[in-house]
C-alpha positions in Angstrom: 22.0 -22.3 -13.9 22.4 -21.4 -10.4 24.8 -18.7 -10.1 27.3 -19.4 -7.0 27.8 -22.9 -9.4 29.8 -22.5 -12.1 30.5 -19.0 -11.9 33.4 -17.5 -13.3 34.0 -14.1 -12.9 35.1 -12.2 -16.0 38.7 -11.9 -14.5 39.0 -16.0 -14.7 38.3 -16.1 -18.3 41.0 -17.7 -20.3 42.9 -16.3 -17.9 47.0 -16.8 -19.1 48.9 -14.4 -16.7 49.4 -13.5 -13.3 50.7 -10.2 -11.3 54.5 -11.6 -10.6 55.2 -9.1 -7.3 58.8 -9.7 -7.3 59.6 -8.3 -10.7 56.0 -6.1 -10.9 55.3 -7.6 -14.0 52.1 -9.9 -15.8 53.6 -13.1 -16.2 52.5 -16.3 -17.2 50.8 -18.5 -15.3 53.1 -21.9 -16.6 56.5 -19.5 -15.5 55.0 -18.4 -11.9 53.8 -22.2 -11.2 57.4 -23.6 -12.8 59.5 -21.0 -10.7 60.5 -22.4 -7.1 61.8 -19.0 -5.9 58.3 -17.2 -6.3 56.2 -15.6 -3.4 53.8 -18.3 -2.1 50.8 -16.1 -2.9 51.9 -15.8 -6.4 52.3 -19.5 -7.3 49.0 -20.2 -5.8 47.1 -17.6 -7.5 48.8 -18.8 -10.9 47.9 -22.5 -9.8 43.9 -20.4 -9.7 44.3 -19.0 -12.4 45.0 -22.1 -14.3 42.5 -24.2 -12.6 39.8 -21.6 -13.7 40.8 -22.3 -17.1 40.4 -26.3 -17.0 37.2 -25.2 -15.4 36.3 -23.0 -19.0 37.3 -26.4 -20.5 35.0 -28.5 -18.3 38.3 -30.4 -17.0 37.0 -30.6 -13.0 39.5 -33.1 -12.2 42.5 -31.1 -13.4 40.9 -27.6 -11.9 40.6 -29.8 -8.8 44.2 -30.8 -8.9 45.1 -27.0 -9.4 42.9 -25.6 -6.7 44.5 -28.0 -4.0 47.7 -27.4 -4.9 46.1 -23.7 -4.6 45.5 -24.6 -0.9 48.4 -26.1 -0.3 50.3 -23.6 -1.2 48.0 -21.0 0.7 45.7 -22.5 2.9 44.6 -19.3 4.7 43.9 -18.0 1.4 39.8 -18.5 1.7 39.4 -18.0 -2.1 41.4 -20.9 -3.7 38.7 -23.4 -1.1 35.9 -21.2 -2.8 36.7 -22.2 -6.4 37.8 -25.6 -5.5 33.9 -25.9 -4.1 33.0 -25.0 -6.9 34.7 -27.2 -9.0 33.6 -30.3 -7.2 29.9 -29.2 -7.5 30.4 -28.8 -11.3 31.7 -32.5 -11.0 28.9 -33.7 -9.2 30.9 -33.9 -5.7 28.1 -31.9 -3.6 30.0 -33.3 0.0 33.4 -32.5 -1.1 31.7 -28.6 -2.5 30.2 -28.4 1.0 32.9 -29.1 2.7 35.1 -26.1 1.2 32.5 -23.7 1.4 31.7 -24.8 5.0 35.5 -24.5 6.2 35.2 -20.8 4.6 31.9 -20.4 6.3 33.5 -21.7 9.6 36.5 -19.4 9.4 34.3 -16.0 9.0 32.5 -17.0 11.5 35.4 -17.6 14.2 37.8 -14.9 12.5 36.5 -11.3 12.9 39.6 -10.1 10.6 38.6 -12.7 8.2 35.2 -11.9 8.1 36.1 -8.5 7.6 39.1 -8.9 5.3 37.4 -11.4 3.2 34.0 -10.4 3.4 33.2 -11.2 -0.2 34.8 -14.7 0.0 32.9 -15.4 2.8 29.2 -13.9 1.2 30.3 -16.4 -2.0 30.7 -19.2 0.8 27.3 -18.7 1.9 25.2 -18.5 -1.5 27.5 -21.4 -3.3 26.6 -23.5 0.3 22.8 -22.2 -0.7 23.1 -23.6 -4.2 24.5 -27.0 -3.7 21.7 -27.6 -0.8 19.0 -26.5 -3.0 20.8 -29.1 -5.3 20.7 -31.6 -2.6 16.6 -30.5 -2.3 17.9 -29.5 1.8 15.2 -26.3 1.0 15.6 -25.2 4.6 19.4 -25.3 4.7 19.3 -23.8 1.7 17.7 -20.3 2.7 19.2 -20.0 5.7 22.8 -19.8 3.7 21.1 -17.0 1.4 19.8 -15.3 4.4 23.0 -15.5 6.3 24.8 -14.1 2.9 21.9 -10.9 3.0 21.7 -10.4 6.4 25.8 -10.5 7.4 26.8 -9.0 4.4 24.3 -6.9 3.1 24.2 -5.0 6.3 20.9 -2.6 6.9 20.6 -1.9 3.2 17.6 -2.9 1.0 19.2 -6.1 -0.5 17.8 -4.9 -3.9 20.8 -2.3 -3.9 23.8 -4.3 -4.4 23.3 -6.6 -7.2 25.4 -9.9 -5.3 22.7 -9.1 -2.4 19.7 -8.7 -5.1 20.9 -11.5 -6.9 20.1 -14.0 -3.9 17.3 -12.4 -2.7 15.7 -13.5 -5.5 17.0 -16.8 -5.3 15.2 -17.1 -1.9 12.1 -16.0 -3.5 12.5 -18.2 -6.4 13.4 -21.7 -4.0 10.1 -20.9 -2.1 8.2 -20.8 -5.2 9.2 -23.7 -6.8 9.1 -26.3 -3.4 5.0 -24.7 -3.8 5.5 -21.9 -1.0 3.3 -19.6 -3.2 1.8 -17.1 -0.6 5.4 -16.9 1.0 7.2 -16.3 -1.9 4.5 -13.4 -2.7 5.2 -11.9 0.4 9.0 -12.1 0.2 9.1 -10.8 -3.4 6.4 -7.9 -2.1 9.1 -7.2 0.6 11.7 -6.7 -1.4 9.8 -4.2 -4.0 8.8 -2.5 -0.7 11.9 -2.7 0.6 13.1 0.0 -2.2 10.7 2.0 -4.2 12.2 4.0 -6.4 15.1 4.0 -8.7 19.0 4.0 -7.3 21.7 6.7 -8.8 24.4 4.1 -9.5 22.1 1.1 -10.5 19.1 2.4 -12.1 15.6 0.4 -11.3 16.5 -2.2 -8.8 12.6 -3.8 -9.0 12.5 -4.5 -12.5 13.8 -8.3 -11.7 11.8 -8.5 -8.4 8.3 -7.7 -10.3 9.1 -10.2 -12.6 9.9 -13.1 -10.5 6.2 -12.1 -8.7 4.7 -11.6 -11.6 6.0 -15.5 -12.5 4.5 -16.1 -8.9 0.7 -14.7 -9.7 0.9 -16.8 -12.2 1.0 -20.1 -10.1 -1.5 -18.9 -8.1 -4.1 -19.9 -11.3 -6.4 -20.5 -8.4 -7.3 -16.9 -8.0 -9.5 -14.6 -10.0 -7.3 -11.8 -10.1 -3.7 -13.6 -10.5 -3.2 -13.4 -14.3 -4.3 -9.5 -13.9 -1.8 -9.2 -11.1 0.6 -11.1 -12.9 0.3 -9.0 -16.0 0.7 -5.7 -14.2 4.0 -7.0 -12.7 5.3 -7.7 -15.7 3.9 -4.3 -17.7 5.9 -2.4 -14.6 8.6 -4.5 -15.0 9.0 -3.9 -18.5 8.4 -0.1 -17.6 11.6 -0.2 -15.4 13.3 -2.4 -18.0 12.2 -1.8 -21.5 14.7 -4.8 -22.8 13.6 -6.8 -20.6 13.3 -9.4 -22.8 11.2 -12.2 -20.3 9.0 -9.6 -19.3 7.3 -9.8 -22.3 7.4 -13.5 -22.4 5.7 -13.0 -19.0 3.0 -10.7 -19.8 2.3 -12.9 -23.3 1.5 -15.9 -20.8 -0.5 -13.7 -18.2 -2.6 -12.1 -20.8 -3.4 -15.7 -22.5 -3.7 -17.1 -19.0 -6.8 -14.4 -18.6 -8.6 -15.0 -21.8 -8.4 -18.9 -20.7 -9.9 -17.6 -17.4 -12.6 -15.5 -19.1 -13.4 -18.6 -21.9 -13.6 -21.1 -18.9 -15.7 -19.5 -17.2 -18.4 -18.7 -20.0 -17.9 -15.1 -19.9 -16.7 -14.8 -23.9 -20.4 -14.8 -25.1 -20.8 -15.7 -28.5 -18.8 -16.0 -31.1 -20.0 -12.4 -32.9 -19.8 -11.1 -29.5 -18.3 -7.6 -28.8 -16.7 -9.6 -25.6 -15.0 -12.3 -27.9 -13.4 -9.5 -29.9 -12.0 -7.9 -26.6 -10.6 -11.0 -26.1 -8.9 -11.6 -29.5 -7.5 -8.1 -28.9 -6.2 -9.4 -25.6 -4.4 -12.3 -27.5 -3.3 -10.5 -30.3 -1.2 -8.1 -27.8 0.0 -11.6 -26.2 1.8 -12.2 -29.8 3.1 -8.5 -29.7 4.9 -9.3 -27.1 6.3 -12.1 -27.9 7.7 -10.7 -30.8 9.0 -7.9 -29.2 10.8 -10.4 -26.5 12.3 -12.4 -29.7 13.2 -8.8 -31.5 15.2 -8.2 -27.9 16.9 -11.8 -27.6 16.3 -14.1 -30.5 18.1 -16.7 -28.7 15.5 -17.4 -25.9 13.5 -20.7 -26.8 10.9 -20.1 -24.8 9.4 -17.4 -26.6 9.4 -19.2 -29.8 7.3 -21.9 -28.1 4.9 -19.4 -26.7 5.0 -18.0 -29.4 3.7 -21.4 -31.7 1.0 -21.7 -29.2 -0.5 -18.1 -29.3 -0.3 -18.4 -32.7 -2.9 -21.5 -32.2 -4.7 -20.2 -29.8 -5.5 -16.8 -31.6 -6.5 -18.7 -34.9 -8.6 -21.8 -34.3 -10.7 -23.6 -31.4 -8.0 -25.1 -28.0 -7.5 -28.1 -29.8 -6.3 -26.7 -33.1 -9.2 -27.0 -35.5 -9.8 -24.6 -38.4 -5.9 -23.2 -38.2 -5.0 -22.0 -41.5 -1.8 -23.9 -43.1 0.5 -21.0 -42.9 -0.4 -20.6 -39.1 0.3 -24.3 -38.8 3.5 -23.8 -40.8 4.6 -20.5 -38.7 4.7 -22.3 -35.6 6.2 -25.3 -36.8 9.1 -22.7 -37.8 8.9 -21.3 -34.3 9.0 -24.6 -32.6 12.0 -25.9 -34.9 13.9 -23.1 -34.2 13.0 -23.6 -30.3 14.9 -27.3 -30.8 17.8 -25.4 -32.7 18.5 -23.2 -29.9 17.7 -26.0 -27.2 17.8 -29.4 -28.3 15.9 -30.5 -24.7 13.4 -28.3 -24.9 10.0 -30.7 -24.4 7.6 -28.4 -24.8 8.9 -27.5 -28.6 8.8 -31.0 -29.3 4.9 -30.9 -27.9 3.6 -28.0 -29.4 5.4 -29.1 -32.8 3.7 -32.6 -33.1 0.7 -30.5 -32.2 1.1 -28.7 -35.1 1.7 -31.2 -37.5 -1.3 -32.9 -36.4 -3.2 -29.6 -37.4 -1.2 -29.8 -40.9 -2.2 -33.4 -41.5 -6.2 -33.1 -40.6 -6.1 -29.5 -42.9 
């Protein structure tokens, strides 16, 4: 999910109350909203702070309905026109988003005091206005709203160090890899690693997601000799930095499977008895250790179930399944069902599951 979409921060959450300034008290948010006599800023932040809970409940039109009145009630309040964009892009209404986060975008930029007094309403302008053009597939509108976000608001620092500003710095890296901007994205995601070494006081290792997301990139780059080596040593420094980072592992599972490919392809495994053919199995069998390190860490990640059914085939019969034994056949058709369980749209469980049942069929 894209993040400025959809977000709601913990404070939202089934929120019922609001801070009543006239008697200094919590109150609820159906009392504030009823009462006539309260502060305009308190009846629309208890209008919010409903509307964030029709949003919990997937209710846009009546978050909507809250967030104007929200507006209404405030309308130099840039916050309420932030969640109300929001609320339209969960509905599908990416003009009507774009048009709340623009009049935020538009005030910062006129206002100095608002810029400055509402400097993190105006940085959630810009990556929400980032998200619903990448929706829209407007790629280059879409980065320059994450790089206005990083470069206005993340001042001179290494974006990697505050996590709003790390968090869509690596969306930029991520957009250019997807629309095929591989060598780009390498050097942006180089950049920021570069851009901060080390390890920060206050938020530990700020590369771990950075090496990742290249690591992800060396492995589009399929192209190139080296990549699933690259690749792999992204993710093994990644997991360094991170040791529960679960999709590390996941990551270094495909990069060291994506090598033995590599290595088969190109004749280099030798013989079956070969001393090179048993590196390789090595190689493979660490691929499965890391997979079921990455499901030990978050059982609740598909993916690694479905990589997991397909290591499984790979390390015990020939690339089109022959001479898999039946409990192989039958531990990946656990790993793939459980895949489905967690995601019922997963494709790729489906796949690798009819796969296997083929296998169980022709045994």
């Amino acid at each position: 999910m894209l993040f400025g979409i959809g977000r709601t921060s913990g404070q939202h959450q089934a929120e019922a109350s609001v801070f009543d300034s006239t008697s200094g008290r919590q109150l609820p948010v159906s009392e504030v909203i009823d009462d006539p006599n309260a502060p305009a800023k308190d009846r629309a932040l208890a209008f919010r702070a409903r509307g964030h809970a029709w949003l919990e409940k997937s209710d846009y039109d009546r978050a909507i309905e809250d967030f104007t009145q929200a507006v209404r009630i405030a309308p130099d309040a840039l916050i309420h026109y932030n969640s109300r964009g929001r609320a339209y892009a969960l509905k599908g209404e990416l003009d009507s988003s774009l048009s709340d986060f623009d009049h935020v975008i538009a005030r910062c930029m006129q206002d100095a005091d608002a810029k400055l007094r509402c400097r993190h309403d105006c940085f959630e302008a810009l990556e929400c206005a980032g998200d619903v053009y990448r929706l829209k597939g407007e790629v280059a509108r879409a980065d320059a709203s994450y790089h206005d976000a990083i470069s206005q608001y993340c001042m001179n620092m290494s974006p990697l160090i505050h996590p709003d500003c790390r968090r869509v710095a690596l969306k930029r890296g991520r957009q250019l890899r997807e629309i095929g901007e591989i060598n780009r994205a390498l050097d942006y995601f180089s950049s920021l690693i570069s851009s901060h070494p080390g390890t920060h006081p206050k938020f530990g290792d700020l590369n771990a997601e950075a090496l990742y997301e290249r690591g992800l990139t060396y492995l589009e780059t399929h192209y190139l000799a080296d990549a699933a080596t690259n690749a792999s040593m992204d993710f093994t420094s990644a997991i360094g930095a991170n040791p529960q980072y679960a999709d590390a592992y996941v990551g270094r599972a495909r990069a060291r499977v994506a090598a033995v490919r590599r290595e088969i392809g190109a004749g280099r495994a030798g013989a079956e008895d070969s001393p090179n053919r048993d590196y390789l199995r090595v190689i493979v069998m660490r691929a499965l250790g890391d997979l079921d390190t990455s499901i030990e860490l978050a059982p609740g990640n598909p993916a690694a179930y479905v990589e997991r059914a397909e290591v499984q085939f790979y390390l015990n019969g020939d690339q089109q399944g022959h001479g898999i034994p039946r409990e192989v056949v039958q531990r990946a058709v656990a790993d793939c069902d459980k895949a489905i369980e967690l995601d019922p749209k997963c494709k790729r469980a489906y796949e690798v599951r009819e796969q296997a049942l083929r296998c169980q069929i022709g045994t």
